[in-house]
PDB file of N, H, CA, C and O in Angstrom:
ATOM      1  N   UNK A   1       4.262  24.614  23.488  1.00  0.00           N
ATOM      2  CA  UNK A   1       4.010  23.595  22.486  1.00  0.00           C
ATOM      3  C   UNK A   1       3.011  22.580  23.038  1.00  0.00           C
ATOM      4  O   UNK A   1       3.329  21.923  24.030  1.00  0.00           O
ATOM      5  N   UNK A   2       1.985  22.436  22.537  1.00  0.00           N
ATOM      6  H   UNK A   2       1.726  22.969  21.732  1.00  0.00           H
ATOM      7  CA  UNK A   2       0.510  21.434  22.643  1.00  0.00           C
ATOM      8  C   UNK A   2       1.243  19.446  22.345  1.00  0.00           C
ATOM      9  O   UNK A   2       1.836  19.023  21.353  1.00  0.00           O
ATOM     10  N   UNK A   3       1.047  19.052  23.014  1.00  0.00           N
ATOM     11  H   UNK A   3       0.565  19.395  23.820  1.00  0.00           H
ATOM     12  CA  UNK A   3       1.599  17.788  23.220  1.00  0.00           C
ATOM     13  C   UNK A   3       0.457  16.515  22.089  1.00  0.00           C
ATOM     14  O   UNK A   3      -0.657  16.134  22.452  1.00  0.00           O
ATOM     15  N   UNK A   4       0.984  16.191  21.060  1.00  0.00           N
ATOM     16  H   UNK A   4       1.888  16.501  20.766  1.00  0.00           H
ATOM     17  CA  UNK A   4       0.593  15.426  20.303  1.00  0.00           C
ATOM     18  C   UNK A   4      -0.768  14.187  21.471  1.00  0.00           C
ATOM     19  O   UNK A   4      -1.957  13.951  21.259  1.00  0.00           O
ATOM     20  N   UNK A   5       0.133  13.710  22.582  1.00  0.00           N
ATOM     21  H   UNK A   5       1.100  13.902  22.754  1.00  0.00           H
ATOM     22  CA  UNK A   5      -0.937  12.763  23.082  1.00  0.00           C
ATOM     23  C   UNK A   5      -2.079  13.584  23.501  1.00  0.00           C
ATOM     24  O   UNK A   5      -3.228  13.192  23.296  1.00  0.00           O
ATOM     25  N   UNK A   6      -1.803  14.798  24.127  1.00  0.00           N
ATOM     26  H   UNK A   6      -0.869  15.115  24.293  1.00  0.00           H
ATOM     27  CA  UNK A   6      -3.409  15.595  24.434  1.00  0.00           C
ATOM     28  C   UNK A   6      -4.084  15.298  23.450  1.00  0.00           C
ATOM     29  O   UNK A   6      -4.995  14.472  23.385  1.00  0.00           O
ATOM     30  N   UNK A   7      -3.533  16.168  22.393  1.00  0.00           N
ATOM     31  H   UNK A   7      -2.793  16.839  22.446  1.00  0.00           H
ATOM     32  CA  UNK A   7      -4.522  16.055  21.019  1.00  0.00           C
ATOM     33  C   UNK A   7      -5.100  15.087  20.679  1.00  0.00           C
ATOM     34  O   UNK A   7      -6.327  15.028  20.602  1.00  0.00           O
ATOM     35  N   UNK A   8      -4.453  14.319  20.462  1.00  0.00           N
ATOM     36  H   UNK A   8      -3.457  14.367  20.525  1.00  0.00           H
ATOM     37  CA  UNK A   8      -4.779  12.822  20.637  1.00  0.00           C
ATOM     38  C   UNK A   8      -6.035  12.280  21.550  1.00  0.00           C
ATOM     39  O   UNK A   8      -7.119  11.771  21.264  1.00  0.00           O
ATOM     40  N   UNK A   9      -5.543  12.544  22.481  1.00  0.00           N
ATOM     41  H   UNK A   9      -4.662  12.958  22.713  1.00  0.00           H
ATOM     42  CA  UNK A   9      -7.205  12.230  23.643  1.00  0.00           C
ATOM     43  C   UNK A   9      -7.693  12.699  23.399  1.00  0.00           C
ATOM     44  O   UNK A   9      -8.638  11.918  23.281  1.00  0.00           O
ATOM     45  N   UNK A  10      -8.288  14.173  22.910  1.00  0.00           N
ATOM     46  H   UNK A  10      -7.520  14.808  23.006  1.00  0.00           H
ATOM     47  CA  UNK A  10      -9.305  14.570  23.132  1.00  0.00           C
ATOM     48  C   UNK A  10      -9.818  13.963  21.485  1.00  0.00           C
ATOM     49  O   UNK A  10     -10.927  13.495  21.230  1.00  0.00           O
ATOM     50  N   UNK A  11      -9.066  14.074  20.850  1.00  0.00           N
ATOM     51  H   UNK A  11      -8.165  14.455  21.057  1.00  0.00           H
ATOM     52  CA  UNK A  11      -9.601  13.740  19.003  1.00  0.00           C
ATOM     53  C   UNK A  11     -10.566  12.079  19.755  1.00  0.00           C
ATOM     54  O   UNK A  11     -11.770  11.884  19.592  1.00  0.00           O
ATOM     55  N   UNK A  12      -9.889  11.403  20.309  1.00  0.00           N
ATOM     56  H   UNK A  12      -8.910  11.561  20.442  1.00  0.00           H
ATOM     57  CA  UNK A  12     -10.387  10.106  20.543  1.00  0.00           C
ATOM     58  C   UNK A  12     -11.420   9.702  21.527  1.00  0.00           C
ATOM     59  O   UNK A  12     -11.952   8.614  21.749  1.00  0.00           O
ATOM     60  N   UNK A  13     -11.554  10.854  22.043  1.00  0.00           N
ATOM     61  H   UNK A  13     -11.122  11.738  21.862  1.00  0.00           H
ATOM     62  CA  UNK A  13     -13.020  10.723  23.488  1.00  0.00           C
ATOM     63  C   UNK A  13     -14.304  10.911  22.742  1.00  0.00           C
ATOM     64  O   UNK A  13     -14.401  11.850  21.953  1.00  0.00           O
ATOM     65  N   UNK A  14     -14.809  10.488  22.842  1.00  0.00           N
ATOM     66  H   UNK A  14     -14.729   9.724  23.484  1.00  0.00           H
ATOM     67  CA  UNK A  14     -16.469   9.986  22.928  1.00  0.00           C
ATOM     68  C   UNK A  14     -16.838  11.839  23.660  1.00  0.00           C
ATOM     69  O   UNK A  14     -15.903  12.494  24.121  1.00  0.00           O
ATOM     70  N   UNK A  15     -18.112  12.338  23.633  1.00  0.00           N
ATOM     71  H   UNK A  15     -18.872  11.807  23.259  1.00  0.00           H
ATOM     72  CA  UNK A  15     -18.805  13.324  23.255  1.00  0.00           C
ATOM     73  C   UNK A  15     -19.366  13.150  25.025  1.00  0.00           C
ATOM     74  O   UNK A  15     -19.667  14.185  25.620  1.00  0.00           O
ATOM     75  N   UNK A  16     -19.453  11.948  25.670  1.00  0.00           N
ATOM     76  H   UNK A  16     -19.209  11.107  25.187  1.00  0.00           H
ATOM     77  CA  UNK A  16     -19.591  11.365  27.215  1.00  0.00           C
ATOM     78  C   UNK A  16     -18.005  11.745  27.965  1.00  0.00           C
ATOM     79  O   UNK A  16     -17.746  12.436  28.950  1.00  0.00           O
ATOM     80  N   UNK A  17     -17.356  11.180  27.281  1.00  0.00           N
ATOM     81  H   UNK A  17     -17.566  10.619  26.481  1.00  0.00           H
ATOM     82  CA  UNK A  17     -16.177  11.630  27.720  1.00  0.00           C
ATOM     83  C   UNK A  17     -15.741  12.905  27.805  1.00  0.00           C
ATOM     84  O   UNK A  17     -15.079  12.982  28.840  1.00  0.00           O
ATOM     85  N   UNK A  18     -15.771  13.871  27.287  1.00  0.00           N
ATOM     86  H   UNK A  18     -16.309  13.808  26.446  1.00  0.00           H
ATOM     87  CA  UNK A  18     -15.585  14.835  26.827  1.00  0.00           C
ATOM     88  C   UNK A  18     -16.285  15.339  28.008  1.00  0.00           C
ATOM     89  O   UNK A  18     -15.467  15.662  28.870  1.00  0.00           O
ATOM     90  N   UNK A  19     -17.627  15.544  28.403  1.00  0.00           N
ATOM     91  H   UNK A  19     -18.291  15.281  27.703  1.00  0.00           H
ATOM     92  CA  UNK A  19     -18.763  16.069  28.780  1.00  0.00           C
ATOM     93  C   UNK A  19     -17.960  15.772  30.319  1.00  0.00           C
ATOM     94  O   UNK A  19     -17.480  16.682  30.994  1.00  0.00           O
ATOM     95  N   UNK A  20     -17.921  14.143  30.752  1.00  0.00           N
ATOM     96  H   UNK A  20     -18.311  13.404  30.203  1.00  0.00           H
ATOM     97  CA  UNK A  20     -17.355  14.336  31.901  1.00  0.00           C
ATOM     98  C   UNK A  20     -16.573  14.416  32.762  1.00  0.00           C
ATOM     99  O   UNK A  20     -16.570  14.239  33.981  1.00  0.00           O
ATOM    100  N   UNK A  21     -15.625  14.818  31.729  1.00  0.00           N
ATOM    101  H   UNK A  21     -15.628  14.962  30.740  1.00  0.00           H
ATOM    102  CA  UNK A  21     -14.176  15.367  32.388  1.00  0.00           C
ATOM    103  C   UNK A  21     -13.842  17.228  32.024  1.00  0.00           C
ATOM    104  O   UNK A  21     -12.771  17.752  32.332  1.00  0.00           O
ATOM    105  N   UNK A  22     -14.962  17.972  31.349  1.00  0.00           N
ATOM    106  H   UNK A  22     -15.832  17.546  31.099  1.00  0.00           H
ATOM    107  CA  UNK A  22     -15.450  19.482  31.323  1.00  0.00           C
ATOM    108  C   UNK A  22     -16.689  19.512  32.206  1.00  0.00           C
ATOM    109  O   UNK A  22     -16.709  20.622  32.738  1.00  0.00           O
ATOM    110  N   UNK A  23     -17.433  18.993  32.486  1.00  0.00           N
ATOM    111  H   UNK A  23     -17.417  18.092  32.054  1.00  0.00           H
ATOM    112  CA  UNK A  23     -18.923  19.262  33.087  1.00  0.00           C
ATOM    113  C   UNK A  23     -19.685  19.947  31.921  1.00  0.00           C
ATOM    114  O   UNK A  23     -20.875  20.223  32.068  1.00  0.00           O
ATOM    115  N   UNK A  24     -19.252  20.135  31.157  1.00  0.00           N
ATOM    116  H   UNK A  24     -18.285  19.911  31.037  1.00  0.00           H
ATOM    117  CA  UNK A  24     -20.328  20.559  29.903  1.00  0.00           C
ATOM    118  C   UNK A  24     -21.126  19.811  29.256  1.00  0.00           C
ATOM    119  O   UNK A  24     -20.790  19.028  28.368  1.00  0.00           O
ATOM    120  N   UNK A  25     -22.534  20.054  29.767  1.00  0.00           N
ATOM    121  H   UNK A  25     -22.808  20.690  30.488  1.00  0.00           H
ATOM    122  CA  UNK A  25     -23.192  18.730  28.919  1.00  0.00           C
ATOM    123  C   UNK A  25     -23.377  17.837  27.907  1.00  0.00           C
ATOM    124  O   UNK A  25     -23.462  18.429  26.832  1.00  0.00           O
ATOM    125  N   UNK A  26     -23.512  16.197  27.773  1.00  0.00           N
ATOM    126  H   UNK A  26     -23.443  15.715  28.647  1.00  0.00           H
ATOM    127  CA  UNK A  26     -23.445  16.103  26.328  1.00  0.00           C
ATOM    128  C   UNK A  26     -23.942  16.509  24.923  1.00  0.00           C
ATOM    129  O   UNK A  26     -23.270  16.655  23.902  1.00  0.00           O
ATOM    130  N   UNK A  27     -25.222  16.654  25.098  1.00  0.00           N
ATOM    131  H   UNK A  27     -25.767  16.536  25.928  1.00  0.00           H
ATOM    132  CA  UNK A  27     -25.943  17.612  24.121  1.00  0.00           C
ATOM    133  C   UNK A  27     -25.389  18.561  23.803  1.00  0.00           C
ATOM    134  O   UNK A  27     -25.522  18.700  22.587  1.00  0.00           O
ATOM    135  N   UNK A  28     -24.574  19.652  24.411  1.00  0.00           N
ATOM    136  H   UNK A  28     -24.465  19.540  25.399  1.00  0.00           H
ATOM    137  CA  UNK A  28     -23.742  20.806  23.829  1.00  0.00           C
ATOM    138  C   UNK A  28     -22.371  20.403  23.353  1.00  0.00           C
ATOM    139  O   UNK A  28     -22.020  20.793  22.239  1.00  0.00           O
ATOM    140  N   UNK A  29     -21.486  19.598  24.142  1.00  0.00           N
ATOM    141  H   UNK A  29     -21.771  19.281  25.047  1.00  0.00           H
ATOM    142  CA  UNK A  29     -20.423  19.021  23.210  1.00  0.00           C
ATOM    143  C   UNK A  29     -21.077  18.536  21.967  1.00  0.00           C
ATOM    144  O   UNK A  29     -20.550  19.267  21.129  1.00  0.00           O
ATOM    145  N   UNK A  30     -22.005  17.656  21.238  1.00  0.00           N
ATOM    146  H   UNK A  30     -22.433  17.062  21.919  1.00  0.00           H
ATOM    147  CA  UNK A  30     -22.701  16.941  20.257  1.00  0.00           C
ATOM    148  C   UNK A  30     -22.714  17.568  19.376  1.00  0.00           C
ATOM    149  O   UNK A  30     -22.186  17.302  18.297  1.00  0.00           O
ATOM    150  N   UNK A  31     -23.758  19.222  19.858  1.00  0.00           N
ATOM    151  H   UNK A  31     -24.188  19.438  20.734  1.00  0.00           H
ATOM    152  CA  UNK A  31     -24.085  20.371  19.014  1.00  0.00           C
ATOM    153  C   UNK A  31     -22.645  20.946  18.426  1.00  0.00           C
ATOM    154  O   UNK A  31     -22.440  21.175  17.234  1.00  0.00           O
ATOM    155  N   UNK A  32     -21.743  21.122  19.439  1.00  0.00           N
ATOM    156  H   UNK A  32     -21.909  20.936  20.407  1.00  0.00           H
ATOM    157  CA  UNK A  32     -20.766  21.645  18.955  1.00  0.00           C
ATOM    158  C   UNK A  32     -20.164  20.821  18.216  1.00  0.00           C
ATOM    159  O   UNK A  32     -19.848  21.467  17.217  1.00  0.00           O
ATOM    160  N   UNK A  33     -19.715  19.485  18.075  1.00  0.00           N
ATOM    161  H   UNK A  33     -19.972  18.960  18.887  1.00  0.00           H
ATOM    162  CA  UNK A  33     -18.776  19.163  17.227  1.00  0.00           C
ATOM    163  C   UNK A  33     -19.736  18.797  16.166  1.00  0.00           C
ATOM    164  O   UNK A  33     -19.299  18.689  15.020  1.00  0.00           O
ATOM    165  N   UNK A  34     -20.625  18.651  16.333  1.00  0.00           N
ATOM    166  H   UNK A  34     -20.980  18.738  17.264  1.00  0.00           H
ATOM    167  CA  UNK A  34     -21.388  18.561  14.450  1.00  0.00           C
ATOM    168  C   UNK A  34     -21.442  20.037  13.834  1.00  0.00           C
ATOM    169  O   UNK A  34     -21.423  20.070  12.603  1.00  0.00           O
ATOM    170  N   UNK A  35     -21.494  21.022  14.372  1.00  0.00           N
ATOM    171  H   UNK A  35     -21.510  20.995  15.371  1.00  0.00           H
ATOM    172  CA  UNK A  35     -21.088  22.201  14.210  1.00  0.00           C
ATOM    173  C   UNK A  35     -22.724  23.183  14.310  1.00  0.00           C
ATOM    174  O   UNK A  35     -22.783  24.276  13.746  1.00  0.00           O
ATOM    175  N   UNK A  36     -23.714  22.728  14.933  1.00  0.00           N
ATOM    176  H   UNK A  36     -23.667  21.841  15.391  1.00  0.00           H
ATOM    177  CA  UNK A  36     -24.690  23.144  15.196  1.00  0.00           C
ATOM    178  C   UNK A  36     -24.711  24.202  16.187  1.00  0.00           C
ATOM    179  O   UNK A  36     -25.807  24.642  16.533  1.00  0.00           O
ATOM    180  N   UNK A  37     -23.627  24.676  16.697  1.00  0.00           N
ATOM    181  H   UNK A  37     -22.737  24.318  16.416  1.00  0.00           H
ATOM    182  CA  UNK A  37     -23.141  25.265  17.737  1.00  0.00           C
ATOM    183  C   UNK A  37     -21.875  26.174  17.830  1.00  0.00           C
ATOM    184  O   UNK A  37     -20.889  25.541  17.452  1.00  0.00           O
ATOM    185  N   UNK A  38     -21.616  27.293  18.163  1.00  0.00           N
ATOM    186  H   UNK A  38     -22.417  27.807  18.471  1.00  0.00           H
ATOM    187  CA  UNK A  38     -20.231  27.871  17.852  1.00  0.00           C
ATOM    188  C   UNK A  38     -19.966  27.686  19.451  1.00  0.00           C
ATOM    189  O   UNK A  38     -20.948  28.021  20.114  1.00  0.00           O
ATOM    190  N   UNK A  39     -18.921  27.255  20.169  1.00  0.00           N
ATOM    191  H   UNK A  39     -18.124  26.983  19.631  1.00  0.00           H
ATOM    192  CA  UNK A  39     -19.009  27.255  21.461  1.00  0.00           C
ATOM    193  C   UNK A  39     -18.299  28.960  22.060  1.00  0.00           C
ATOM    194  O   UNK A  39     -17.716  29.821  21.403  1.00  0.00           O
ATOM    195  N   UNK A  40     -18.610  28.933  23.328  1.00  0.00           N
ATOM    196  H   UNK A  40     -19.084  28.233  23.862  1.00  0.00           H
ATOM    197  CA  UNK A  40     -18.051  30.207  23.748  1.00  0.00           C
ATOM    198  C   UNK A  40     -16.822  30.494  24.319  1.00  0.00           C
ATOM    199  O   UNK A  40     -16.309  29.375  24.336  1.00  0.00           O
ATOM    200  N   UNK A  41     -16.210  31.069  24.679  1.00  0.00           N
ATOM    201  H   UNK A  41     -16.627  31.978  24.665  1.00  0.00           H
ATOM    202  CA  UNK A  41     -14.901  31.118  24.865  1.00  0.00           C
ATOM    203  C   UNK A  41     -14.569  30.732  26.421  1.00  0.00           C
ATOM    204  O   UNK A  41     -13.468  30.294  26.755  1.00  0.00           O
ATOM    205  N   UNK A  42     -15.568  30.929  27.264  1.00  0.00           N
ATOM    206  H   UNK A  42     -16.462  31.284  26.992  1.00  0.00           H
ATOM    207  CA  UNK A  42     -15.945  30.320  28.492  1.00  0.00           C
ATOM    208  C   UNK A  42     -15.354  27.979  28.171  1.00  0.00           C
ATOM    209  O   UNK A  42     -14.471  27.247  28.618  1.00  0.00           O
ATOM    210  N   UNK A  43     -16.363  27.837  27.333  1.00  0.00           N
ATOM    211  H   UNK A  43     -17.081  28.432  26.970  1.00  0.00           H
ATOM    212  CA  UNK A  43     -16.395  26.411  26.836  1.00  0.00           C
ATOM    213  C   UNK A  43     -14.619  26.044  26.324  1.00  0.00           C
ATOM    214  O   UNK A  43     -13.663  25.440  26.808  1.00  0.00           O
ATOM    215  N   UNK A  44     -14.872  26.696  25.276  1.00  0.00           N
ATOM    216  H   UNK A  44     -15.649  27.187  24.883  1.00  0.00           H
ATOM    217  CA  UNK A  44     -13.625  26.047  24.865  1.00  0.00           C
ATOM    218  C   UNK A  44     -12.280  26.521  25.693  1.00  0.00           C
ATOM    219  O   UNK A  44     -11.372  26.043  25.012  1.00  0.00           O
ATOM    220  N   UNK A  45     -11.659  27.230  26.835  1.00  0.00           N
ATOM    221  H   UNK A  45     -12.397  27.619  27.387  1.00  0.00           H
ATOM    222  CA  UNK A  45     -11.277  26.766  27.510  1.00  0.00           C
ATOM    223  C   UNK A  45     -11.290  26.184  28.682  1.00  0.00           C
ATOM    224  O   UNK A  45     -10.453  26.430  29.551  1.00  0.00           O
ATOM    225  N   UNK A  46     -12.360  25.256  28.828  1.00  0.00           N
ATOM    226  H   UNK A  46     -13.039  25.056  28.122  1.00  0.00           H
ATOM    227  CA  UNK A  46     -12.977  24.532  29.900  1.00  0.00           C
ATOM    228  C   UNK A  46     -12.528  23.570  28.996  1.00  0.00           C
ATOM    229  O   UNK A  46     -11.442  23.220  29.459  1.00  0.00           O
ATOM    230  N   UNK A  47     -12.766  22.855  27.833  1.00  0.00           N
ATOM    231  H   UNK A  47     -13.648  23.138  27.457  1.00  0.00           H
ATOM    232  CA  UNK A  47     -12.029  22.000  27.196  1.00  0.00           C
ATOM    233  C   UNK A  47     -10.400  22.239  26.809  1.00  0.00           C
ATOM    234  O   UNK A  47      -9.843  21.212  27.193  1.00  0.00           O
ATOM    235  N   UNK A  48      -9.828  22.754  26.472  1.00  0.00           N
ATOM    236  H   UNK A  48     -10.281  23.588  26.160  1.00  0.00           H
ATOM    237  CA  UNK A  48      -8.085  23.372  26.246  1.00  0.00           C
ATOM    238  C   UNK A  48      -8.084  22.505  27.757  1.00  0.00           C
ATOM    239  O   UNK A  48      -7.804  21.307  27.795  1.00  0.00           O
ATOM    240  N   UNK A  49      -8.377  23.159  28.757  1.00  0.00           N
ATOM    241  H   UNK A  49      -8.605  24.132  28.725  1.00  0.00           H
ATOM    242  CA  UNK A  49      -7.762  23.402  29.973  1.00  0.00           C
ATOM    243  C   UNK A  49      -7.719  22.063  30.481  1.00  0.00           C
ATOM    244  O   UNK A  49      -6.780  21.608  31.133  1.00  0.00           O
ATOM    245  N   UNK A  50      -9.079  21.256  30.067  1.00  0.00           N
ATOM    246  H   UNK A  50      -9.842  21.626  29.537  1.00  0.00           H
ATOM    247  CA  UNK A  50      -8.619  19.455  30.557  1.00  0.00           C
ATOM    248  C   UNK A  50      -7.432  18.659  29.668  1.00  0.00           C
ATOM    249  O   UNK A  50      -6.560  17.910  30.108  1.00  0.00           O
ATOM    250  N   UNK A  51      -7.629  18.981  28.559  1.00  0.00           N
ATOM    251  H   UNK A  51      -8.337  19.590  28.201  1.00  0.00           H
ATOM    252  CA  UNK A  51      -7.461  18.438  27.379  1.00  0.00           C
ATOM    253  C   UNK A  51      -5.839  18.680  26.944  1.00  0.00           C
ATOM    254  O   UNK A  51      -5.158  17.900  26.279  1.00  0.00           O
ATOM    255  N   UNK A  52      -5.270  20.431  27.703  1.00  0.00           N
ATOM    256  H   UNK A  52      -5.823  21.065  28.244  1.00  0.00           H
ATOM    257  CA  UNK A  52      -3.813  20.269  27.483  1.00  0.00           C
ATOM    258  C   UNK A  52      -3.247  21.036  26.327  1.00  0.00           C
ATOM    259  O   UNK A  52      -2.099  21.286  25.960  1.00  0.00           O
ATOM    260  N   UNK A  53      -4.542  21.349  25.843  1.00  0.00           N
ATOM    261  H   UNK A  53      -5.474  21.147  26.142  1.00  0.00           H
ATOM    262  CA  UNK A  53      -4.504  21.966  24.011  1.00  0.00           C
ATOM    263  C   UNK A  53      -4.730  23.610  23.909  1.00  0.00           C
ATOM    264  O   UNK A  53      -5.388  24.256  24.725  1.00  0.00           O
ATOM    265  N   UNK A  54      -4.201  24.039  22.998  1.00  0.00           N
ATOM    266  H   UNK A  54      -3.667  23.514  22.335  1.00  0.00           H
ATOM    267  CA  UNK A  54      -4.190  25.619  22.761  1.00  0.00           C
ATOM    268  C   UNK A  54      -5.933  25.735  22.391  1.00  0.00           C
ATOM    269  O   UNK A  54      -6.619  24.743  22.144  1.00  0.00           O
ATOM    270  N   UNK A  55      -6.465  27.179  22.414  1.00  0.00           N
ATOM    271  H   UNK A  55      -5.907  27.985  22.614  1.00  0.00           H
ATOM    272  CA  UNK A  55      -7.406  27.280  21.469  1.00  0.00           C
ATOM    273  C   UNK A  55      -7.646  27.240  19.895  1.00  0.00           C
ATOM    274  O   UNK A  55      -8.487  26.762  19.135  1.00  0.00           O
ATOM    275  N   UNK A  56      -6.585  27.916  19.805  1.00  0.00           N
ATOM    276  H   UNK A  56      -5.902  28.305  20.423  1.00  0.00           H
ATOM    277  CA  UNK A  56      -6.325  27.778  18.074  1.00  0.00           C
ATOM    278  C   UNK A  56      -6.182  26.359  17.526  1.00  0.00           C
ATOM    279  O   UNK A  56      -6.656  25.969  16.458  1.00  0.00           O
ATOM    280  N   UNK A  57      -5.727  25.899  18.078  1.00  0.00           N
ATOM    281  H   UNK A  57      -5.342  26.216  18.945  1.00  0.00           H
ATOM    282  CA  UNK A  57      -5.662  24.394  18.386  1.00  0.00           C
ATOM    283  C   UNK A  57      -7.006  23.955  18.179  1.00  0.00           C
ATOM    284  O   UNK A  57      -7.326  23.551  17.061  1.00  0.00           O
ATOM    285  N   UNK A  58      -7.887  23.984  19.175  1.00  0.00           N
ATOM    286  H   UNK A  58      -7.627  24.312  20.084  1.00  0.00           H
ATOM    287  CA  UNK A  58      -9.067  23.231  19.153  1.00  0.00           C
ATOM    288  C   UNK A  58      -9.976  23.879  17.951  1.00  0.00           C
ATOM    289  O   UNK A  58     -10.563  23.210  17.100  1.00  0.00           O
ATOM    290  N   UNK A  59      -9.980  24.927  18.018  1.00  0.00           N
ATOM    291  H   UNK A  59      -9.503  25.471  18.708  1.00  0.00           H
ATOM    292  CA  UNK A  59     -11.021  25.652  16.895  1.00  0.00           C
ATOM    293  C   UNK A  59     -10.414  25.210  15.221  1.00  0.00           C
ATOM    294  O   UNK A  59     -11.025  25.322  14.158  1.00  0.00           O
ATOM    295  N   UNK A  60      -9.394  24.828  15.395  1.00  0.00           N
ATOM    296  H   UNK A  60      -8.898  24.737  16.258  1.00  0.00           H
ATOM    297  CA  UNK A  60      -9.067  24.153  14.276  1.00  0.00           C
ATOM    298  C   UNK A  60      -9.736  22.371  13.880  1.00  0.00           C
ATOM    299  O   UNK A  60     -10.144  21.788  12.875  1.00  0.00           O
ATOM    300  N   UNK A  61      -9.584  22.131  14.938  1.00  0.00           N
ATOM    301  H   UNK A  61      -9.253  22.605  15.754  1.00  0.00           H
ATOM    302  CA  UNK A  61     -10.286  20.586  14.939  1.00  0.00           C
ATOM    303  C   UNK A  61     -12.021  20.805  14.863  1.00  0.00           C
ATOM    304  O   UNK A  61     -12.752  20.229  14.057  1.00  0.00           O
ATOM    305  N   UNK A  62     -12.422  21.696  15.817  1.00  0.00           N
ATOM    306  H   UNK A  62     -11.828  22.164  16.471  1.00  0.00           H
ATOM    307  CA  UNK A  62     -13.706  22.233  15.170  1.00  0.00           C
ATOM    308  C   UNK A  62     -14.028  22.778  13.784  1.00  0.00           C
ATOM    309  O   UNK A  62     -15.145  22.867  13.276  1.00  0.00           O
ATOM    310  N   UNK A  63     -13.029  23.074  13.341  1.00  0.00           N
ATOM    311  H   UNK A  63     -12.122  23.001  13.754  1.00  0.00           H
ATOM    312  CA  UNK A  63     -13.151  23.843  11.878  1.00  0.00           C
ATOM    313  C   UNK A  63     -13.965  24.787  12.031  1.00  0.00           C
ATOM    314  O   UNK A  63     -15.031  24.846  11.418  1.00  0.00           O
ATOM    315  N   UNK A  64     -13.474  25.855  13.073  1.00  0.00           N
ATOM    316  H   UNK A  64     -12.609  25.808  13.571  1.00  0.00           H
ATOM    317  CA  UNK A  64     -14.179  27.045  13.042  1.00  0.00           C
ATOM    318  C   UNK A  64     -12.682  27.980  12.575  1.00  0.00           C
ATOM    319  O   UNK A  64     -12.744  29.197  12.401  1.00  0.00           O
TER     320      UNK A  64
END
């Protein structure tokens, strides 16, 4: 079970934030959450994995 405060942080981090607590640059977090971007499965659990959150999980907040 995915813990409401993860979700929570990550819904609430800044696109900087995000970037430097994954090492994934900001420009590609950006792309991705405006949806200019499908991320790869490499990415999104490099984010899950800080963040605490399932994938299905996140690809839902992406609305992919």
């Amino acid at each position: 079970m995915v813990s409401t405060k993860n979700y929570n942080d990550l819904v609430k981090s800044t696109h900087t934030e995000i970037s430097n607590r994954t090492g994934i640059s900001v420009s590609h977090i950006s792309r991705i959450m405006s949806g200019d971007r499908i991320p790869s499965v490499r990415t999104l659990k490099a984010i899950c994995k800080e963040y605490g959150v399932e994938i299905p999980e996140l690809m839902k907040y992406l609305g992919l």
